[in-house]
C-alpha positions in Angstrom: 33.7 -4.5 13.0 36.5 -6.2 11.1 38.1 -8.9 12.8 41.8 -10.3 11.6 41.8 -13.2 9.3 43.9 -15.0 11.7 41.9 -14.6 14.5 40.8 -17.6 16.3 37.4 -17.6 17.8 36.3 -20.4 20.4 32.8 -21.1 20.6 29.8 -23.9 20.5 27.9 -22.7 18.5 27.0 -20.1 15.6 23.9 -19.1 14.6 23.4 -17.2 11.0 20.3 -14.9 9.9 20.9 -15.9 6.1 19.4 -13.5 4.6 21.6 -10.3 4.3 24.3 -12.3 6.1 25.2 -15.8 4.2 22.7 -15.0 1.1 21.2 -12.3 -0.4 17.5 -13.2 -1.8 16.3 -9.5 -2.4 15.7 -10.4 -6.5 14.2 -13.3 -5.6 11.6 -12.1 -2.7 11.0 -9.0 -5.3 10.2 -11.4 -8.1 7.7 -12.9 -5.5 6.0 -10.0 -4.5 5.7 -8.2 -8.4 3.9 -11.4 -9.2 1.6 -10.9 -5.9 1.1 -6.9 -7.2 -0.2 -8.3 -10.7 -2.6 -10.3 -9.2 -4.0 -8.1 -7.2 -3.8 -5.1 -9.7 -1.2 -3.2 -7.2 1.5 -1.1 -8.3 4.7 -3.3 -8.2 6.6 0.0 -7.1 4.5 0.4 -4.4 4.6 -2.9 -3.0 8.1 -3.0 -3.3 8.4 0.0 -1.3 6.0 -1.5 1.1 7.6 -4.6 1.7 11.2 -4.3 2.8 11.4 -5.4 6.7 8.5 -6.4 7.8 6.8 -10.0 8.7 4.6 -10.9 5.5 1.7 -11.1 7.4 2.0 -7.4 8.2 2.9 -6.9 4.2 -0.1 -8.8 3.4 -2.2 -6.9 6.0 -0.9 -3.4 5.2 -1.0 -3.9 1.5 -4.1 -6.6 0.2 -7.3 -5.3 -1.3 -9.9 -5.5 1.2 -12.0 -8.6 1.4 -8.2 -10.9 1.0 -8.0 -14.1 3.1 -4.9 -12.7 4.4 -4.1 -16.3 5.7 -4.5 -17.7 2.4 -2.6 -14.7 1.2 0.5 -15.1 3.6 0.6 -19.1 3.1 0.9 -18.9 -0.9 3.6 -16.2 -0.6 5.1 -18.1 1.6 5.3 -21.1 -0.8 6.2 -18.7 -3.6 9.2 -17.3 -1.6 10.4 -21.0 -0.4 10.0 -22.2 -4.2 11.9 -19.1 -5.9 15.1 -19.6 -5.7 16.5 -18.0 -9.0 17.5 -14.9 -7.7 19.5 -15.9 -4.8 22.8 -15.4 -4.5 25.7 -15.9 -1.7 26.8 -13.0 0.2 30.8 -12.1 -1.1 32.7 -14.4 1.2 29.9 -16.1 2.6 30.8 -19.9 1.2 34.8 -19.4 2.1 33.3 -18.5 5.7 31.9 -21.6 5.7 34.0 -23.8 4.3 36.3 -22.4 6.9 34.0 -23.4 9.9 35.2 -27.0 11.7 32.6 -29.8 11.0 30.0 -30.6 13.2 31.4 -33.5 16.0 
């Protein structure tokens, strides 16, 4: 749905799910999870193909060699993804959005 430039919306609140929406981090989560393949000796291609919306827990479950500490697993992913951040970008019109939105009162 399209709404009108112009178009004035009256509300409290908004609430964003960045990813997809405000940024995209899909190189960045990929980079993430090839290094997690190498690790583990796992094809990248198939981890890539494994990964795509699901909780990481459920990746890590679904995917990791048997015997992992999937807890360990899932927090050092985790880290990884928080600490990657090359690879990010914003959504096309994402930051004008923004800048658009009144300040917080």
């Amino acid at each position: 749905m399209k709404i009108p430039v112009d178009t004035d919306i009256r509300t409290q609140a908004i609430l964003f799910d960045m990813d997809g929406t405000l940024v995209d981090s899909t190189r960045a989560v990929e980079h993430v999870w090839n290094r997690w393949a190498d690790r583990h000796a796992l094809s990248s291609d198939m981890v890539l193909h494994t990964i795509h919306g699901m909780r990481i827990t459920e990746m890590v479950k679904n995917i990791a060699p048997a015997g992992a500490d999937i807890d360990r697993e899932t927090a050092m992913l985790v880290a990884e993804e928080r600490a990657q951040l090359e690879g990010i970008s914003a959504i096309p019109g994402s930051v004008e959005l923004l800048a658009r939105l009144p300040s917080q009162s």
